[in-house]
C-alpha positions as protocol buffer text, in pm:
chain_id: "A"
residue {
  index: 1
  type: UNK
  ca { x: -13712 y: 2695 z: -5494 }
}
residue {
  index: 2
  type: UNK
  ca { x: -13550 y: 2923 z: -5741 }
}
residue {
  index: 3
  type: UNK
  ca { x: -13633 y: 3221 z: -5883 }
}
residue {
  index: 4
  type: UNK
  ca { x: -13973 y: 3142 z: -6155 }
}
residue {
  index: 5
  type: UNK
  ca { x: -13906 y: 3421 z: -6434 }
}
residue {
  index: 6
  type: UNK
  ca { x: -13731 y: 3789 z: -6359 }
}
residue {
  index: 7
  type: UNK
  ca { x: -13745 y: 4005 z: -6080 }
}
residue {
  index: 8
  type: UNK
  ca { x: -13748 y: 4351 z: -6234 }
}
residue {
  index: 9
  type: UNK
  ca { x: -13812 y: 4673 z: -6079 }
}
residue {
  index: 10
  type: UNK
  ca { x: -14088 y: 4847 z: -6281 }
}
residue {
  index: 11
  type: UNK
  ca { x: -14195 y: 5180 z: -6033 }
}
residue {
  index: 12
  type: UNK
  ca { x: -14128 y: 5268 z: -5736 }
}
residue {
  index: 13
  type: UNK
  ca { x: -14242 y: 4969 z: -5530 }
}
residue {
  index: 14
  type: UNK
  ca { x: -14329 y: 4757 z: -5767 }
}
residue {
  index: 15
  type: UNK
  ca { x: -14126 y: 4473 z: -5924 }
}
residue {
  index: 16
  type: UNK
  ca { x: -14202 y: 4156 z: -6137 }
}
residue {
  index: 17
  type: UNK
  ca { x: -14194 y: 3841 z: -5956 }
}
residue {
  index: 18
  type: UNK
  ca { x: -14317 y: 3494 z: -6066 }
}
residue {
  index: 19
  type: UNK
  ca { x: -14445 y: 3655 z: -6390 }
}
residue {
  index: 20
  type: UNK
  ca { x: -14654 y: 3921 z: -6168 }
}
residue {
  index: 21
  type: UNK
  ca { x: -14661 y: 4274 z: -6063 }
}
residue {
  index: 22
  type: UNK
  ca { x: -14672 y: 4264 z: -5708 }
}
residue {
  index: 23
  type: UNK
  ca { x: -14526 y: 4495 z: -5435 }
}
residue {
  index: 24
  type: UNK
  ca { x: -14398 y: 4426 z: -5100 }
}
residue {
  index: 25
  type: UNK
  ca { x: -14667 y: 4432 z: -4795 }
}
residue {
  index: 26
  type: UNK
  ca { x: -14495 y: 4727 z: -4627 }
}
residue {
  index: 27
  type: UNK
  ca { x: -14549 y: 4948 z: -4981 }
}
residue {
  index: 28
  type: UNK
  ca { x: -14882 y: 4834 z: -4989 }
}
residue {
  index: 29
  type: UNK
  ca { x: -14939 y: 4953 z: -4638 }
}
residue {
  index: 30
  type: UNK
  ca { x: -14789 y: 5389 z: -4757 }
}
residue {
  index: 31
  type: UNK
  ca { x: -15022 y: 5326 z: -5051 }
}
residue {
  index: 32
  type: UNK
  ca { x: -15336 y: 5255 z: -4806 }
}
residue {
  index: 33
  type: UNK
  ca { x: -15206 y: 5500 z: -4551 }
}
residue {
  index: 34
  type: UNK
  ca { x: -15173 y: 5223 z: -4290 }
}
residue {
  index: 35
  type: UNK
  ca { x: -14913 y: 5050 z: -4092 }
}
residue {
  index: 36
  type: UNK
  ca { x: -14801 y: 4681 z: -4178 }
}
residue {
  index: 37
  type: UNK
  ca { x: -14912 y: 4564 z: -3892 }
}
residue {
  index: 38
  type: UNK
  ca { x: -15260 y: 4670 z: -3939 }
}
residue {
  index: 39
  type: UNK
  ca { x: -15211 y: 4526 z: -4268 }
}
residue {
  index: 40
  type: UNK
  ca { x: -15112 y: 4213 z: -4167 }
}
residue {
  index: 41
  type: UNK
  ca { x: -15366 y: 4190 z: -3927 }
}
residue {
  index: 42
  type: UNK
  ca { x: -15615 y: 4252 z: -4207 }
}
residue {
  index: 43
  type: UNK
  ca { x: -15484 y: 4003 z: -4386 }
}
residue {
  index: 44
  type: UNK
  ca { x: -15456 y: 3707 z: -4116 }
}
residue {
  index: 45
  type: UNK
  ca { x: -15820 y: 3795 z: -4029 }
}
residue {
  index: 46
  type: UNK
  ca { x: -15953 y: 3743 z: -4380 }
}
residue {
  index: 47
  type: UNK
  ca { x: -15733 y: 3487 z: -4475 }
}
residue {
  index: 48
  type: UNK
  ca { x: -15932 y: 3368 z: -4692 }
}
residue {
  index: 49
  type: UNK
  ca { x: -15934 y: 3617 z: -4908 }
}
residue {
  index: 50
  type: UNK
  ca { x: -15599 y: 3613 z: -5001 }
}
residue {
  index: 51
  type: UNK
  ca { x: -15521 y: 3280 z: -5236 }
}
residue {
  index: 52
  type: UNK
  ca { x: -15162 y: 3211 z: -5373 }
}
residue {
  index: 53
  type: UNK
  ca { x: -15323 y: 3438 z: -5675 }
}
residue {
  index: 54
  type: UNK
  ca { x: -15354 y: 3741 z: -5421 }
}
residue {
  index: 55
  type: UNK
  ca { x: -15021 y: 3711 z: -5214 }
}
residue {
  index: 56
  type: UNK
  ca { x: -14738 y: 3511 z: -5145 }
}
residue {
  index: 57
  type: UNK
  ca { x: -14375 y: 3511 z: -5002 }
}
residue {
  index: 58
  type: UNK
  ca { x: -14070 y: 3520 z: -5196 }
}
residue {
  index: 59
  type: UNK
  ca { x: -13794 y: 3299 z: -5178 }
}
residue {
  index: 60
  type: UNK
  ca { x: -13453 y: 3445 z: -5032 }
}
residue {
  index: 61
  type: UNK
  ca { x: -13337 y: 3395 z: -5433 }
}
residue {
  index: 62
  type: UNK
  ca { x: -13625 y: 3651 z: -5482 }
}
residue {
  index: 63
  type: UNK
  ca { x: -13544 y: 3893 z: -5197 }
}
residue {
  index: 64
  type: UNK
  ca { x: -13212 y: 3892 z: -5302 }
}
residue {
  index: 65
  type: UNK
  ca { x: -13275 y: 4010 z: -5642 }
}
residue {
  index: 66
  type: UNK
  ca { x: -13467 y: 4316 z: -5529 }
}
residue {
  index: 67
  type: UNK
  ca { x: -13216 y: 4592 z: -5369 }
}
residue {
  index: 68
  type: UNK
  ca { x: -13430 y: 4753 z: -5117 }
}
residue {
  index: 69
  type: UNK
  ca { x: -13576 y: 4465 z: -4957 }
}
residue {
  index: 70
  type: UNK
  ca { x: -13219 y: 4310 z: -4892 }
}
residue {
  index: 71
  type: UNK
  ca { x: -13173 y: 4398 z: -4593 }
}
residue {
  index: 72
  type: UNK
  ca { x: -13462 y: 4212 z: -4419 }
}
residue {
  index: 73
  type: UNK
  ca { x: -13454 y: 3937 z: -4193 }
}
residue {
  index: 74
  type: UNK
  ca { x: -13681 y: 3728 z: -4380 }
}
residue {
  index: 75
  type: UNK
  ca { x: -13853 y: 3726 z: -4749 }
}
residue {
  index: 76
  type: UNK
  ca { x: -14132 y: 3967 z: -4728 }
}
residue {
  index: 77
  type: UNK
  ca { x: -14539 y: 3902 z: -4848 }
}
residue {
  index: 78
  type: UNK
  ca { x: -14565 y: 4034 z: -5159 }
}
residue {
  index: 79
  type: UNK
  ca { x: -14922 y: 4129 z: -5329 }
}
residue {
  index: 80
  type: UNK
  ca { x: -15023 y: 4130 z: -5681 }
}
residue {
  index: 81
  type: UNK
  ca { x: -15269 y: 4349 z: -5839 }
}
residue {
  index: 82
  type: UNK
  ca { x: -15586 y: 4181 z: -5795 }
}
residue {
  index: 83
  type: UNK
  ca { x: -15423 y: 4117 z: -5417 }
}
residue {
  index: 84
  type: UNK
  ca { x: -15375 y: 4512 z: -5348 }
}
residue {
  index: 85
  type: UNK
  ca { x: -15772 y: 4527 z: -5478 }
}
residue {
  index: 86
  type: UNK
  ca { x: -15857 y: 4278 z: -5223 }
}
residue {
  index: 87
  type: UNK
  ca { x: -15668 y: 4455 z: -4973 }
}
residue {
  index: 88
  type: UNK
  ca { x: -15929 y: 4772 z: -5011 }
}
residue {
  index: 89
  type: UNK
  ca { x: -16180 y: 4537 z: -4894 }
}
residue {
  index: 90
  type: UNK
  ca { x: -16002 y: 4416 z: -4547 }
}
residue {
  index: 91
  type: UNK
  ca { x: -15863 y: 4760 z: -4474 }
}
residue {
  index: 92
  type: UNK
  ca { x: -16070 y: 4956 z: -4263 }
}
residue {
  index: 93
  type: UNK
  ca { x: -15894 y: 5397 z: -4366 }
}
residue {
  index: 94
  type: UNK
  ca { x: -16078 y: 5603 z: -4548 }
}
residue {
  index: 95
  type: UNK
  ca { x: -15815 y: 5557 z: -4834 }
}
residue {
  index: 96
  type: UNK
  ca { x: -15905 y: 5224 z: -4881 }
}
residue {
  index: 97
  type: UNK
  ca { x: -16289 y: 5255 z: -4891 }
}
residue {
  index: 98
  type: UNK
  ca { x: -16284 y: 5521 z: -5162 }
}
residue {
  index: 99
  type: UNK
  ca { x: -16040 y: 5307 z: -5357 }
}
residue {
  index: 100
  type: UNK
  ca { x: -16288 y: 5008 z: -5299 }
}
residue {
  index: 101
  type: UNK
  ca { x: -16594 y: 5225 z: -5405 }
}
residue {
  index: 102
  type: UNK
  ca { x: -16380 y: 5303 z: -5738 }
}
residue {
  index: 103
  type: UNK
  ca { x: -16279 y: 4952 z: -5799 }
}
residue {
  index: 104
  type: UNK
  ca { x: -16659 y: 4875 z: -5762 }
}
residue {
  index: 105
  type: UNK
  ca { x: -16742 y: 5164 z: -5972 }
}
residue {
  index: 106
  type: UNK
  ca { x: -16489 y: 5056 z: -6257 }
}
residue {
  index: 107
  type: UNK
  ca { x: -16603 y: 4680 z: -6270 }
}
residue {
  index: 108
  type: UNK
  ca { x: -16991 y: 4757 z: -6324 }
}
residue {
  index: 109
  type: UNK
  ca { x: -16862 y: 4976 z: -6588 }
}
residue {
  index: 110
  type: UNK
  ca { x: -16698 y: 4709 z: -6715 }
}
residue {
  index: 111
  type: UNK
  ca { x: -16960 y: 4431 z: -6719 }
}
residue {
  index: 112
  type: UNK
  ca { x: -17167 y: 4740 z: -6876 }
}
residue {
  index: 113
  type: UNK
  ca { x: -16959 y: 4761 z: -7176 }
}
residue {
  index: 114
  type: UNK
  ca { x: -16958 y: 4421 z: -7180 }
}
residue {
  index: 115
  type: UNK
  ca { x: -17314 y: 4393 z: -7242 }
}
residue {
  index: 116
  type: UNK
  ca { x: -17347 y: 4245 z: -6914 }
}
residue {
  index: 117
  type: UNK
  ca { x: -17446 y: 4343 z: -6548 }
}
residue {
  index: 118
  type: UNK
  ca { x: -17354 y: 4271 z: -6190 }
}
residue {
  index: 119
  type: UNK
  ca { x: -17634 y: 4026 z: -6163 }
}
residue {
  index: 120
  type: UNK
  ca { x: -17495 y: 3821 z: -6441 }
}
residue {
  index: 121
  type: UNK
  ca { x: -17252 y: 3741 z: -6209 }
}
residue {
  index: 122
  type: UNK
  ca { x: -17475 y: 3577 z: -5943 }
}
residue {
  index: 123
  type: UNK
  ca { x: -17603 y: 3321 z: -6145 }
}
């Protein structure tokens, strides 16, 4: 499989591949103030939570076209934005539970403004 669209740098750690934003699973892991292997873990746990929207694995093509993850044995997990949201709900540092409580926080506000409500969404 080739590359699908431009990999472009855009900030530090994160890059455009397959017309995302995503970043690799080890910047993910300094931005939650945990390892990768905790990360990891979190992730093979709640596997479920992490569709092909969420997270996936470049291609070599893809690794190749980003500088600093070159040098790795093998094409890293990548997560997009919604995927690094998710990730605040597997992670168990304090980091990620105040970013969960603000994601949480910024939807209702959301659905608010929206005319709508949180318990529009369980029907």
């Amino acid at each position: 499989m080739g590359i699908k669209g431009p990999v472009i740098k855009i900030r530090k750690g994160v890059f455009w591949a397959r017309g995302e934003r995503v970043v690799s699973a080890a910047d993910a892991a300094a931005f939650y103030e945990a390892t990768s292997r905790a990360l990891l873990s979190a992730v093979a746990r709640n596997r479920g939570k992490f569709s092909g929207q969420f997270m996936f694995r470049l291609t070599r093509a893809e690794q190749a076209a980003v500088p600093a993850l070159r040098g790795l044995p093998k094409p890293p997990l990548v997560f997009t934005e919604a995927g690094v949201a998710m990730l605040s709900t597997v992670l168990n540092g304090a980091k990620a539970a105040r970013i969960n409580v603000e994601i949480v926080r910024d939807v209702v506000r959301t659905l608010r403004e929206m005319g709508l409500s949180a318990w529009d969404l369980l029907r």
